[in-house]
N, C-alpha and C positions, 0 to 999 in steps of 0.2 A: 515622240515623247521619251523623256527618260525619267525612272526611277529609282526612287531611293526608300530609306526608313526614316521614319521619327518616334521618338521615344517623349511618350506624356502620361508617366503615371498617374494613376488614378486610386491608390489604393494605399491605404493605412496600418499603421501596427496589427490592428485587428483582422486583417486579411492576408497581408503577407509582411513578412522584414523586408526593411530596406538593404540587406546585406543578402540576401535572397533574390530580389527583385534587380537588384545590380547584378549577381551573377548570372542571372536569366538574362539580362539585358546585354551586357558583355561576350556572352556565349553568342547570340543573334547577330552581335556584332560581326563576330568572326564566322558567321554564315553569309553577312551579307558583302565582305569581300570574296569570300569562298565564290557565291552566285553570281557576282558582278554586277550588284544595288551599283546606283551611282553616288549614294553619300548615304550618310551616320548622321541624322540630328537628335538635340532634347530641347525639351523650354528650361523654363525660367521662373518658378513660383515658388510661393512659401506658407504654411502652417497648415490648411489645408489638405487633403486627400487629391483633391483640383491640383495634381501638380508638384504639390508639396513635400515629395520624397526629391525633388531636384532645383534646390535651391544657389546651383553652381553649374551650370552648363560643362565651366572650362576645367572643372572638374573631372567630369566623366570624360568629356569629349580627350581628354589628355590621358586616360586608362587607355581609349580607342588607339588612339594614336600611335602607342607605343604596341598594341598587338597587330595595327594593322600598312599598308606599305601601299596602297593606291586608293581608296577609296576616302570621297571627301569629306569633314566633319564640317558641321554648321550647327551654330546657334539657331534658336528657334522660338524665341527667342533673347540677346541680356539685354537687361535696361538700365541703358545707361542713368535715367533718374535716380537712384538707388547707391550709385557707384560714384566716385572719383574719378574724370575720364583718365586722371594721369593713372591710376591702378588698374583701370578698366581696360585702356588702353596695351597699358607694360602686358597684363595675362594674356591678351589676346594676342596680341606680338610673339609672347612666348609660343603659344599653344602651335603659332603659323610654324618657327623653328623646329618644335620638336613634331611635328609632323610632316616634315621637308615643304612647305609650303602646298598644305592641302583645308586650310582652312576658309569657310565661306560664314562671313561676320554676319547677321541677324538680328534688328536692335530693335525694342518694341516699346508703347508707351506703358505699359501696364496698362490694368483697367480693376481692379480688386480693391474698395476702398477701405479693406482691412491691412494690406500690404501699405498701402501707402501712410495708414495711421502708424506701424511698426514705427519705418524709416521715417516719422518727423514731417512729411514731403507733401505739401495738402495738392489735394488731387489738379485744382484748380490749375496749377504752375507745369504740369506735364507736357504738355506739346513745347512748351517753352526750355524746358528743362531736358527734353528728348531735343529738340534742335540743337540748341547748345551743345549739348554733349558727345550727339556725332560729329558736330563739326569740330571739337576739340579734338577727338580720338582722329581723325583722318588726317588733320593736323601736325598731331604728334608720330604719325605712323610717316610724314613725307616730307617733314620740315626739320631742321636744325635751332637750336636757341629758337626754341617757342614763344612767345610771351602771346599771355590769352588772357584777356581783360573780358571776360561774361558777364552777366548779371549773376548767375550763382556760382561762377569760378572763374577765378582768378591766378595765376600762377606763371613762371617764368624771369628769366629764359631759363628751358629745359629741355635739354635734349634725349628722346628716349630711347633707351636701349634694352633690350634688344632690338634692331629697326625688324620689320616683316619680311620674310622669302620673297612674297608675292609683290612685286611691283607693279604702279607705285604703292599699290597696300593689297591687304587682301579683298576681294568681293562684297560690297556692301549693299547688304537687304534691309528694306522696310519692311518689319511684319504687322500686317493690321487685320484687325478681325469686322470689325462695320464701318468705320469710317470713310466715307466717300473722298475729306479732304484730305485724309493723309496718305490714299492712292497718289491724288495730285501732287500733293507736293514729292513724293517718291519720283516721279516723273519728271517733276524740275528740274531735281537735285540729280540726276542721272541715276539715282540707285537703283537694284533689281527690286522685287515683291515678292512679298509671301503672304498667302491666306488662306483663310480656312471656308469654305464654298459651303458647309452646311450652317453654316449663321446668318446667310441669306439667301433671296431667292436666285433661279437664274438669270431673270433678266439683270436682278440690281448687280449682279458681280460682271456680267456680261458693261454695262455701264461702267462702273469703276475701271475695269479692265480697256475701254475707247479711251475714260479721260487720261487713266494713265499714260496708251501708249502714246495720245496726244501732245498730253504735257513735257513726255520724251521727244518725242519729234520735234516741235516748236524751241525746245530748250538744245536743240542740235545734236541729240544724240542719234546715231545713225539707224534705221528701223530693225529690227532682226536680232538687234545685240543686244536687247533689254531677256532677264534671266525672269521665269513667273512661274513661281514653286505654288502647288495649291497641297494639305495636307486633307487624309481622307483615312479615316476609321476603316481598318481589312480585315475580313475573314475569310478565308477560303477552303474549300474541304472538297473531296473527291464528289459525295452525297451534297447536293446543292440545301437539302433541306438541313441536314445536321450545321451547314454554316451557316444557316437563317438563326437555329435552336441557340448555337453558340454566340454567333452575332446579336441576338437581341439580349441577350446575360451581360454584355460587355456593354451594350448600349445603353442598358437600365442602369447600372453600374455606372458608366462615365454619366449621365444625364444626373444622378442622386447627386453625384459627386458636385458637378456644376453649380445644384438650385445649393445646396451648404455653402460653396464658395460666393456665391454672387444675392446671398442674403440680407447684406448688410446696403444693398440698393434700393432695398426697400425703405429705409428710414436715410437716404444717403444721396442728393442732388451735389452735382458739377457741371459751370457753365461748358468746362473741357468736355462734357460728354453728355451731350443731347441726346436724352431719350433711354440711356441705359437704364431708368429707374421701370423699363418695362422689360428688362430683363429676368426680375423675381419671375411674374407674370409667366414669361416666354419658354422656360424651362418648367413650369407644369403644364402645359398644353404641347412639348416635347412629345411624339410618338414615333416610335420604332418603324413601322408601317406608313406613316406619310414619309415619314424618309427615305426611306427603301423605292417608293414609288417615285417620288424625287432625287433618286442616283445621287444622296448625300452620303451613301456607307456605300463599301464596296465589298459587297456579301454575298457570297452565290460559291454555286460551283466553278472549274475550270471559265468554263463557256459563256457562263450569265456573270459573269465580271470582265471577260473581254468584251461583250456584248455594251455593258455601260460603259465601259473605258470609250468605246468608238462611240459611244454616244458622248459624251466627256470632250471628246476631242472635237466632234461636228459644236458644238455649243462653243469652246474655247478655243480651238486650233490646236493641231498635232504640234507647236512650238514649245508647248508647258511641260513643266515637270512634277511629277507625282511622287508626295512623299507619304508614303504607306506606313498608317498605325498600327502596327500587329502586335503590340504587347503592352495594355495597359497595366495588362498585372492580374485581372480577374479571373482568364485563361489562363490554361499553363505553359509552359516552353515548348513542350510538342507541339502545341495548336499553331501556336505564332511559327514555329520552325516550318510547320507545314505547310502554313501559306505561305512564306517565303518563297521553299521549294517551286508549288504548283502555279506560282507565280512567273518565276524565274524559266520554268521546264515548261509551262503546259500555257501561260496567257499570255506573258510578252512576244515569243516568238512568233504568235501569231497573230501579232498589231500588225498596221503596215506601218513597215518601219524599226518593228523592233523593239529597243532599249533605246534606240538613237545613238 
């Protein structure tokens, strides 16, 4: 296993600034190359507390960059629906230079039918508009005089410049949070995965996870080499009980935050997304304690979080990577700093295996 952070605020003017909560977040940064995390990620959302203080990935991830010298930054994810793949493209190019070729690309459908009302973009057109638009940006990132005849974009020849470090591009992720079919098509298209393991059960992720490496293998990618980032809410404290106390504050906190973002699926159907309109629903029957019994937080002392880590690993294979939530924002910097720490000093070393 290797791990890393991810960054997904959760938290609004009324709880903390967003000038605040960047330098909280910034400071962690520079603990987690300190500690030897394997990467720096954030999302990608907008208006909302869900998210919503990190409306530019390539924003922050480009502060990281410039304080840090080995450790990897990753989207988490941008979506391209939203974007211009030729701008979309050009930032993420840039971001790879000025990090000496340390960036890992992360592109997702969205799913917030208020974000998509902003941007013009009816939800319906997303998987189509997320296809397109990776494939224009890989495009642009390996080809010379582009010309790209889409259904929603059009443009060329153009050649983009800056081209990327990383040859021939940087690392391309699918992030999906339920979708069964855009595991597969991840798998086709040869790209890595990223997901979030407490929005379903274990068998159903344990499934998406066969079709995936299936659809890799069948499509010729060789086994072993596919990347499968899972992202996991962390607390951790010397006293196992005070990171349950502090971990279920953060969890009530991200779970309010959610049912406000994902509101408007209540009065809101897309053939794109079967079934989401029972996500209102699904986030008030949210509890802190079937999760906890279901290893969807990673809460405990030193011991009872390596404990579920090995359990994490029998369920998925020691080949995935773990990208640790430690600062929504509702906790303080010490809290997140300290799991970091007892992370880094008192559970990884004793996985087998390590950090990888």
């Amino acid at each position: 296993m290797k791990f890393g952070i991810v960054f997904f605020p959760t938290v609004g003017p009324s709880d903390k600034s967003a000038e605040v909560y960047f330098d909280e977040a910034l400071r962690l940064v520079d603990l987690a190359e300190e500690l030897g995390f394997e990467h720096v990620k954030i999302v990608e959302h907008y208006f909302f507390s869900y998210g919503g203080y990190s409306p530019d990935p390539v924003t922050f991830l480009a502060a990281a960059a410039g304080r840090t010298r080995r450790v990897r930054l990753g989207t988490s994810a941008t979506i391209p629906a939203f974007q211009h793949p030729v701008k979309l493209a050009g930032k993420l190019a840039m971001l790879d230079n000025i990090s000496h070729g340390r960036l890992d690309a992360a592109f997702g459908r969205a799913f917030l039918p208020d974000e998509f009302k902003a941007f013009g973009i009816p939800m319906d057109e997303s998987r189509d508009r997320f296809v397109e638009g990776v494939d224009a940006i890989k495009r642009l990132w390996t080809e010379e005089d582009v010309v790209f005849d889409g259904t929603f974009h059009r443009f060329g020849p153009v050649t983009l410049l800056p081209r990327p470090v990383q040859q021939p591009h940087p690392p391309v992720f699918v992030t999906t949070a339920r979708s069964a079919e855009s595991c597969a098509e991840a798998g086709r298209a040869g790209h890595h995965l990223q997901t979030v393991p407490n929005v379903m059960s274990t068998e159903e992720l344990q499934s998406r996870l066969a079709v995936y490496r299936a659809e890799g293998a069948a499509s010729g990618r060789t086994p072993g080499t596919e990347q499968i980032h899972f992202s996991y809410p962390c607390v951790v404290a010397e006293d196992g009980q005070e990171a349950r106390r502090k971990g279920r504050v953060d969890d009530d906190r991200n779970s309010a935050a959610i049912r406000d973002a994902v509101a408007s699926w209540g009065t809101t159907r897309s053939e794109a997304y079967p079934g989401y309109e029972k996500l209102v629903e699904a986030t008030k029957t949210s509890h802190f304690e079937s999760k906890m019994e279901q290893n969807k937080l990673l809460i405990g002392s030193p011991d009872q979080v390596r404990s579920q880590l090995e359990q994490i690993s029998q369920w998925f294979g020691d080949d995935i990577t773990i990208s640790l939530g430690v600062h929504s924002g509702h906790l303080s910097y010490e809290d997140a700093a300290a799991t970091m720490r007892l992370m880094a000093e008192q559970v990884l070393p004793k996985l087998n295996g390590g950090r990888g």
